[in-house]
C-alpha positions, -999 to 999 in steps of 0.1 A, spaced: 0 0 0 10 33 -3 -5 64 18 -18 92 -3 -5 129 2 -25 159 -12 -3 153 -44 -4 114 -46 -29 90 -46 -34 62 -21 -24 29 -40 -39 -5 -21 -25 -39 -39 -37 -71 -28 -20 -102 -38 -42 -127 -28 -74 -112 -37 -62 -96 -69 -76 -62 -62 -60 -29 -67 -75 8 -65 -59 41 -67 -76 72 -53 -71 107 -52 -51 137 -70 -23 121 -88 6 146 -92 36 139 -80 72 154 -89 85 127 -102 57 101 -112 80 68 -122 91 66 -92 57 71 -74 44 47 -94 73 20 -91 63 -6 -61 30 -7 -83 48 -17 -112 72 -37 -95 38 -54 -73 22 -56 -108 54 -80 -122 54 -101 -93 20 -108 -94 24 -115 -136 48 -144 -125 16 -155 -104 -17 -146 -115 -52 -151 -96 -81 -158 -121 -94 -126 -121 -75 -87 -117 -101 -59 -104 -86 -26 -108 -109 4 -89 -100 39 -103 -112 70 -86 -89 95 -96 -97 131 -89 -69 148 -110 -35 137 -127 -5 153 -146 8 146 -176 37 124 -164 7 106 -140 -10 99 -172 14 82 -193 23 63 -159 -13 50 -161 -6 38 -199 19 20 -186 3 4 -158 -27 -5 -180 -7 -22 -209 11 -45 -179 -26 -51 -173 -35 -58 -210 -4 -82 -213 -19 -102 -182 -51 -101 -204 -36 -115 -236 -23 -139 -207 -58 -154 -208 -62 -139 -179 -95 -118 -166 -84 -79 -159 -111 -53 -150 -111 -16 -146 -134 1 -131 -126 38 -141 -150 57 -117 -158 97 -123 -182 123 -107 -208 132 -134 -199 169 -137 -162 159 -146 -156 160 -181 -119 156 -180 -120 126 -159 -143 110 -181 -127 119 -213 -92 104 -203 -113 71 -189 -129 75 -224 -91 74 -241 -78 46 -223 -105 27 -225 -103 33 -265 -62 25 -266 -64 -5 -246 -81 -37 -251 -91 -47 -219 -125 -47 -200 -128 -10 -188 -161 0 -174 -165 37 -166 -187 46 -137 -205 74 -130 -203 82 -94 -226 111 -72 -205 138 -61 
């Protein structure tokens, strides 16, 4: 897990029940190495897989560097599809939020995964 901070998300992983959500304002200084243990948890866990990958989105804000971590993250998780593998997102945005829905709306058209974008009250 990693805490969040006003200018990082709080990133829960678990192994066992395949589960992994990211919440919060995604903008740190240097967003590789923010984003790391994930990919590093994300590799171990390729080596392993459970049936099924749920991945819970509820991001309030992210950079530019943020975004192309996400890319990243979610063509790990399409690899794991291709895998034969089940992988779910669950890209969750509050209705008046245009820009979160439009960058769900992107990744869900460049990669070829299940991706399921929820509207959520505010």
């Amino acid at each position: 897990m990693i805490k969040g901070t006003p200018k990082t998300p709080e990133v829960k992983y678990d192994l066992i029940q395949g589960i992994i959500e990211i919440k919060g304002r995604s903008n740190p200084d240097h967003s590789m190495e923010f984003y790391k243990p994930l990919f590093d948890w994300l590799e171990e866990y390729e080596k392993n897989p459970r049936d099924k990958i749920i991945v819970n989105m509820h991001l309030e804000h992210f950079n530019t560097s943020s975004s192309k971590c996400l890319l990243e993250f979610f063509k790990k998780l399409e690899n794991i599809y291709r895998a034969k593998h089940e992988v779910e997102v669950n890209w969750h945005y509050e209705k008046e939020d245009e820009n979160i829905l439009e960058a769900g709306e992107d990744y869900k058209y460049l990669i070829g995964i299940p991706f399921n974008l929820i509207e959520t009250a505010e």
